[in-house]
C-alpha atoms as one frame of an Amber mdcrd trajectory, in Angstrom:
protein
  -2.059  85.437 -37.604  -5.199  83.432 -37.746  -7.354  83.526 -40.835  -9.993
  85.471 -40.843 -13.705  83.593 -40.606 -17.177  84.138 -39.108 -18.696  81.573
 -36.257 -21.946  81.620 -36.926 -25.139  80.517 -35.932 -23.817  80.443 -32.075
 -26.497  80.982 -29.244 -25.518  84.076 -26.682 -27.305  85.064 -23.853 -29.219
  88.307 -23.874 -31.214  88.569 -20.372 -32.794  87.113 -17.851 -36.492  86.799
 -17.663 -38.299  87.491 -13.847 -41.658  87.056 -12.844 -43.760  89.245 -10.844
 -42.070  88.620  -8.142 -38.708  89.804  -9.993 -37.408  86.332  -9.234 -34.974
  85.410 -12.189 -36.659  82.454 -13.757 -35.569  82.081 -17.289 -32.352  83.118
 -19.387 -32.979  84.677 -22.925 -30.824  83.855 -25.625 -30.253  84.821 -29.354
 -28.271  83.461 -32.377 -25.219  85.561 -33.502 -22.582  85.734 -36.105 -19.345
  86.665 -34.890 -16.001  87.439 -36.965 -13.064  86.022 -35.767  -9.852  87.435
 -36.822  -6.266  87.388 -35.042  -7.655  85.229 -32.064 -10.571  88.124 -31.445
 -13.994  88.826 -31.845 -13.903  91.359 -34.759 -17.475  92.568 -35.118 -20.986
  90.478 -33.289 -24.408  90.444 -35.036 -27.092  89.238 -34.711 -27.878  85.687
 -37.456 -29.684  87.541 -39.928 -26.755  89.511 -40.307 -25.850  88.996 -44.549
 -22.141  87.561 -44.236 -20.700  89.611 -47.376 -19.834  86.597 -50.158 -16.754
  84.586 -50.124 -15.731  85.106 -46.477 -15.425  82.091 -44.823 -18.328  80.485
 -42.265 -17.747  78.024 -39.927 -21.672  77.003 -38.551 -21.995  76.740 -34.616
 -25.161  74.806 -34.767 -27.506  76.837 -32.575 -24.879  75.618 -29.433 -24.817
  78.027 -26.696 -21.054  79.291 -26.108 -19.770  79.940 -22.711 -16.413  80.844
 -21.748 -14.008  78.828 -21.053 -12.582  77.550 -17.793  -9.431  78.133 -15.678
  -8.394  74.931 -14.355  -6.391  76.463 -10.983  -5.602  73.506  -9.175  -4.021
  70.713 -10.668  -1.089  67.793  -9.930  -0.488  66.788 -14.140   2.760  65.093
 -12.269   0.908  63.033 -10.463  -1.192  61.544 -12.393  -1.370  57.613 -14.127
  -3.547  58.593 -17.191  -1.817  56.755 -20.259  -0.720  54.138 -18.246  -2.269
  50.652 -17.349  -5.420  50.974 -14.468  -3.982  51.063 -11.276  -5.952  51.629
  -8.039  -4.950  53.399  -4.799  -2.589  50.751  -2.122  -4.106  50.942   1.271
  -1.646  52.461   3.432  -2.284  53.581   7.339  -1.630  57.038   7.471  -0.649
  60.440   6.228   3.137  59.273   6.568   3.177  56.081   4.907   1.009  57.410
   1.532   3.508  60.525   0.921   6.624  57.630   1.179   4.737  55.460  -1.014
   3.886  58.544  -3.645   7.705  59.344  -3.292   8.744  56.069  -4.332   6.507
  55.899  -7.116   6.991  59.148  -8.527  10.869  58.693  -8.843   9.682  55.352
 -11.051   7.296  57.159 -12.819   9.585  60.500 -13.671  10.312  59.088 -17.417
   6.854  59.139 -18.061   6.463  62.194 -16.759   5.827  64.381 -20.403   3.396
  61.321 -21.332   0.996  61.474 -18.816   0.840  64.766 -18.412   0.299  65.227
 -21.809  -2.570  63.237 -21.137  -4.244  65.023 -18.506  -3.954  68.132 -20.821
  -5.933  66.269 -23.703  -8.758  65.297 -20.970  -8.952  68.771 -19.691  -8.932
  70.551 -22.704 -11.815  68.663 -23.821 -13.549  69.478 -20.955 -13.340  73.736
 -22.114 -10.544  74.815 -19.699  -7.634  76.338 -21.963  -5.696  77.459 -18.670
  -4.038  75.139 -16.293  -2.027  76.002 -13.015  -0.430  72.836 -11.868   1.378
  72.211  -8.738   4.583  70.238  -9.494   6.160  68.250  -6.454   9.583  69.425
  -5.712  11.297  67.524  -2.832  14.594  65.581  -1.820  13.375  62.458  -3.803
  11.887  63.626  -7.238  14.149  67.107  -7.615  13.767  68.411 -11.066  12.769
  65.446 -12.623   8.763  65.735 -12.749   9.010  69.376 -13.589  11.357  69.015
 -16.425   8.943  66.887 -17.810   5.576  69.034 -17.068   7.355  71.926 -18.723
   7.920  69.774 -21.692   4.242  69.047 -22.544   2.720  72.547 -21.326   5.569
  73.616 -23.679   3.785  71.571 -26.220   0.506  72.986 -25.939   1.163  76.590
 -25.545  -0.474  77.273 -29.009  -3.615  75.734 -27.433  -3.790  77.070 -24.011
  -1.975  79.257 -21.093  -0.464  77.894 -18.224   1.480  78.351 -15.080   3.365
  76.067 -13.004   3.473  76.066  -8.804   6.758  74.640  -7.753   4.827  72.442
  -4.423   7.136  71.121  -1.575   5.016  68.129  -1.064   6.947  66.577   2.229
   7.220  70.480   3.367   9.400  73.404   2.721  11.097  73.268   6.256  13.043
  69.880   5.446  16.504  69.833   5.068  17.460  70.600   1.133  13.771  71.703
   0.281  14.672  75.625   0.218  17.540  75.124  -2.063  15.504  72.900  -4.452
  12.621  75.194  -4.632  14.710  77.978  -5.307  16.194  75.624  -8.300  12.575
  74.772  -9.671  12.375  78.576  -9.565  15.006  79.470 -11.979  14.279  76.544
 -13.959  10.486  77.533 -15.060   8.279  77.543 -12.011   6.052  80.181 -12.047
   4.855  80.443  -8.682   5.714  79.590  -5.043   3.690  76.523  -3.173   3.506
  75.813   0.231   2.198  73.257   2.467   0.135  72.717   5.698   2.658  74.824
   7.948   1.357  73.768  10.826   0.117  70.174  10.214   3.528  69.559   8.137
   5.727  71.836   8.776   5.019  72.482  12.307   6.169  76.092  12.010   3.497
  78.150  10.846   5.304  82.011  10.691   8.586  79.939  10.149   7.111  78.301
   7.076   5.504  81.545   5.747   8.096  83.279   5.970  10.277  81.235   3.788
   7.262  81.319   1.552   7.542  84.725   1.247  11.235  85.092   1.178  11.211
  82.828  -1.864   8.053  84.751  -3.753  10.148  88.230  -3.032  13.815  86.970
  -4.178  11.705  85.536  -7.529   9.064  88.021  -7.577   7.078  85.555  -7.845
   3.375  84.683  -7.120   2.218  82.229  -4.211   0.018  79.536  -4.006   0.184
  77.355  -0.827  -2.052  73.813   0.008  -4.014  74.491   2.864  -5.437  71.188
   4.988  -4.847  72.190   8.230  -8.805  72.726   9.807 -10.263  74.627  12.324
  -8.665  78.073  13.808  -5.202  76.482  13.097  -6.428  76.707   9.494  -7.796
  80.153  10.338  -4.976  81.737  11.863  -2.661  80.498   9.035  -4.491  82.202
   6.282  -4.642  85.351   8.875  -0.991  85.353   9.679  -0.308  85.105   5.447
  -2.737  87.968   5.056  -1.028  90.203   7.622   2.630  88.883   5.831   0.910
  90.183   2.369  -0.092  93.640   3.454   3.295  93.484   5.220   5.217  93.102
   2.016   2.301  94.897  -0.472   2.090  91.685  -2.373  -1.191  92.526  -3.194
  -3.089  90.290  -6.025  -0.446  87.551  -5.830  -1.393  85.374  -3.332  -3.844
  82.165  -3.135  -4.617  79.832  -0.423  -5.888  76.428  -2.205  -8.282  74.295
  -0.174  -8.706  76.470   3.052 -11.315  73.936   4.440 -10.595  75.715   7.617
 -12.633  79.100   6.930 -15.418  77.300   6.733 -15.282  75.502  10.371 -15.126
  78.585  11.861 -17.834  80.655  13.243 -19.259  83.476  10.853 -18.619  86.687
  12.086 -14.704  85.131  11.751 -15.537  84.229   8.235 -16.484  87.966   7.340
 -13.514  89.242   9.176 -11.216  86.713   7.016 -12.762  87.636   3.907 -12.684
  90.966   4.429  -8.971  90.852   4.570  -8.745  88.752   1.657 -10.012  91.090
  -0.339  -8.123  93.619   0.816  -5.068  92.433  -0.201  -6.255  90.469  -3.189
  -5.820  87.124  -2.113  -7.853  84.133  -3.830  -9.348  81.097  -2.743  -8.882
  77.538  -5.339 -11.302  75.438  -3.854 -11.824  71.088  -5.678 -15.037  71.038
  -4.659 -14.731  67.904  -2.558 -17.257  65.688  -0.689 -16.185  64.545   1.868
 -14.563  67.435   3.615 -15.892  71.289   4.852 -15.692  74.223   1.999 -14.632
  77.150   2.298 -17.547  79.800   2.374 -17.344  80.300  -1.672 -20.866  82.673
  -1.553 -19.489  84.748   1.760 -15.712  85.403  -0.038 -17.607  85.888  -3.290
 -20.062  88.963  -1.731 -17.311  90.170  -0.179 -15.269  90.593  -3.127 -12.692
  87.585  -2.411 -11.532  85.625  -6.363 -12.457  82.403  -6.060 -11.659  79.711
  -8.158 -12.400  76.127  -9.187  -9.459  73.140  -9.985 -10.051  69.486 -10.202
  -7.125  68.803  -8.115  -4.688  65.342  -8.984  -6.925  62.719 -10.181  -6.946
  59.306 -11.329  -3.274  58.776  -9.007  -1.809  57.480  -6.193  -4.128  59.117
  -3.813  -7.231  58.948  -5.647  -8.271  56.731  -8.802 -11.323  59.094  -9.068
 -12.108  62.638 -11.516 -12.502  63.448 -15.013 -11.239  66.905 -15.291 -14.345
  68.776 -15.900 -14.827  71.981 -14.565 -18.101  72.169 -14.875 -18.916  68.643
 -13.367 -18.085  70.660 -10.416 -20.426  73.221 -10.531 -23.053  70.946 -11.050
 -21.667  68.934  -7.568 -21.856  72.400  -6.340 -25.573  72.970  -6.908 -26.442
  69.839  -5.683 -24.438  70.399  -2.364 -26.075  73.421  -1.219 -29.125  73.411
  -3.274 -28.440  76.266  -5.773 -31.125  75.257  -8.287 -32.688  78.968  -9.498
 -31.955  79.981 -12.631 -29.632  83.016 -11.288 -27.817  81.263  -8.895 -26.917
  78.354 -11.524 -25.520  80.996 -14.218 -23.449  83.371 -12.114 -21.960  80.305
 -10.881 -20.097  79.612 -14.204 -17.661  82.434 -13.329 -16.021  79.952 -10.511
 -15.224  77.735 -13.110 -14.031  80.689 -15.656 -12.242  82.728 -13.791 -14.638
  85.250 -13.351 -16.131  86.086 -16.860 -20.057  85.251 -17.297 -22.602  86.223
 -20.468 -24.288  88.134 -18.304 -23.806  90.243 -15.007 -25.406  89.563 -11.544
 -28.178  92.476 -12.954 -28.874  90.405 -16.642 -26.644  92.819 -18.720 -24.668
  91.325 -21.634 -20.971  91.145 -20.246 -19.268  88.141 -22.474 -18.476  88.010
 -25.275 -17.851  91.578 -26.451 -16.158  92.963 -29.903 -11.955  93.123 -29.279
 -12.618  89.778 -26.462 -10.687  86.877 -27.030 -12.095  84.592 -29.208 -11.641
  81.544 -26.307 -14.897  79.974 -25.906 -16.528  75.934 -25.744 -19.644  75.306
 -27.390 -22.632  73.144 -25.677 -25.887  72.025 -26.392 -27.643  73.767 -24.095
 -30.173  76.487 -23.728 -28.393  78.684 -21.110 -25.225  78.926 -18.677 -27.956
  77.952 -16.161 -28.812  74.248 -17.818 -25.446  73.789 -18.594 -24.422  74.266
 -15.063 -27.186  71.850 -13.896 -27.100  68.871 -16.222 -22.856  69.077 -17.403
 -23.272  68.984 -21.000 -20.406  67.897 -23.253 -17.944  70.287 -24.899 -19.202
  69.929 -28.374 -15.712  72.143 -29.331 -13.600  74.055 -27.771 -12.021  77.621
 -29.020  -8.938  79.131 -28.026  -8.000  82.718 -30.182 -10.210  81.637 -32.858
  -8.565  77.932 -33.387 -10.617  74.605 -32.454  -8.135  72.858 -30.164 -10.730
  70.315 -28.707 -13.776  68.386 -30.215 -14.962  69.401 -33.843 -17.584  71.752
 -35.364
């Protein structure tokens, strides 16, 4: 039970403003007080509202609120946050750096609760107040990481939600890997990962199929790390699509990375998409520079989820990232020019997990009376500038309780 209080003073959108043209050029925005009771929005006025005497205020400041984000594709296992700086070793190829990451890991396992913890700190105070982390499970590390990434989700569960992909990071066709997965399974994995089944497992329906053997004897979701480019990358995603509608695992499935739909021609990009959304399969793309996306604006119009995670960071494969969601909408915009005002706001629902303040057609959509009183306060005018410049969380709300940052 959370005490009851009113946020107030807290800037909402309430249109957008076109010009002749009925090009969106400007977002309108209000200050409202909002009750807060039981982790929801109990009643929303607007700040000349007369809070009734001796009910408790807590003043927003004038900062805009915006939902807050789903971080969908993470490694907290991974990570060397809390320990001494440590840059990436050079190694010469794809072999040698997953032998060196095993080593390490298995050295690393004791810390495993500790620097997790402290990737959760980092992203929390960037506004996301749900993780889904990919936990390596393989012949070398077994249990050990995700006994200890349990741990400290475990500890923050009053503070966010969470969900945990048992990953087969040297790939699920090895010797011992099906048995351990299944393990991580009954031992609090959430959902089932896969990896590369053709670049890594060189067995693409062979690996898929175990995939899906292991989601159905768990009834469990699936997410699976996509690399593998090109139609290879393509016909991987197709084949899992057919093996969904197959098995009516509809809404369960996501393919993270898929930098393969988008090296493909276009008319194969609708046809993929159109599939995807058929059976209600997502998309978790990081956002990364240096290789192809997938075709975010194509699977969004066609009604494909698509979602935004800042991948491992600041480990044995990269020494770079900062956990912010937003950061990467903003590397977004830049990367294929999305600079309007309409463009920049309805973007923020990549990083949520689909909720925006306003819909595609300017109607107030978030927040509502009887929402969730999960939101992070910035100091900026709109969802549009805050999308563009990556302002900081000023303080972060999940049901009603601060759990980042200070207000």
């Amino acid at each position: 039970m959370t005490k009851a209080y009113w946020l107030r003073n807290v800037r909402l959108e309430t249109g957008y403003i076109k010009n002749e043209a009925e090009a969106v050029v400007a977002t309108e925005t209000d200050l409202f007080n909002l009750k807060i009771e039981d982790g929801r929005i109990l009643e929303k006025h607007s700040a000349d509202f007369v809070i009734p005497a001796g009910e408790e205020t807590v003043d927003a400041k004038g900062y805009l609120a915006l939902p807050t984000f789903r971080e969908m594709h993470n490694h907290l296992d991974k990570t060397y946050l809390s320990l001494d700086w440590k840059s990436c070793i050079p190694v010469k190829n794809l072999e040698e750096r997953l032998k060196y990451e095993a080593m390490e890991l298995e050295e690393l396992a004791p810390t495993a609760q500790q620097r997790a913890s402290s990737m959760i700190e980092l992203l929390l105070a960037n506004g996301s107040t749900h993780i889904r982390t990919h936990v390596n499970i393989d012949p070398y590390i077994g249990l050990k990481n995700l006994e200890g990434v349990k741990a400290a989700l475990e500890a923050y569960s009053d503070k966010l939600t969470y969900e945990i992909v048992a990953f087969p990071q040297h790939g699920l066709m090895r010797e011992h890997v099906i048995p351990l997965m299944k393990e991580a399974m009954r031992s609090g994995a959430h959902l089932v990962g896969g990896l590369d089944p053709a670049g890594i497992d060189n067995n693409i329906e062979g690996s898929l199929y175990e995939v899906m053997n292991l989601a159905a004897e768990f009834d469990a979701g699936i997410d699976i790390h996509l690399h593998d480019g090109g139609f290879v990358g393509y016909y991987t995603v197709d084949k899992l699509a057919e093996m969904v509608e197959d098995a009516k695992w509809y809404n369960r499935v996501a393919v993270s990375h898929a930098f393969g739909l988008g090296e493909v021609p276009i008319p194969q990009q609708e046809a993929i998409a159109e599939k995807l959304s058929a059976t209600g399969m997502s998309i978790m793309s990081t956002i990364p520079i240096t290789k192809t996306l997938p075709p975010i604006e194509l699977l969004d119009r066609k009604g494909v989820k698509v979602f935004l995670g800042c991948d491992g960071f600041y480990d044995s494969w990269s020494p770079f990232g900062n956990g912010d969601l937003l950061e990467k909408l903003t590397r977004y915009g830049e990367l294929f020019r999305k600079s309007d005002e309409w463009s920049l706001s309805q973007s923020i629902k990549w990083a949520s997990g689909g909720p925006t303040s306003l819909t595609a057609d300017g109607e107030v959509a978030w927040p509502l009376v009887g929402d969730d009183a999960t939101l992070t306060l910035v100091n900026a005018s709109s969802s549009a500038e805050a999308a563009a410049r990556t302002p900081r969380r000023e303080a972060v709300f999940f049901k009603g309780k601060v759990v980042a940052g200070e207000i």
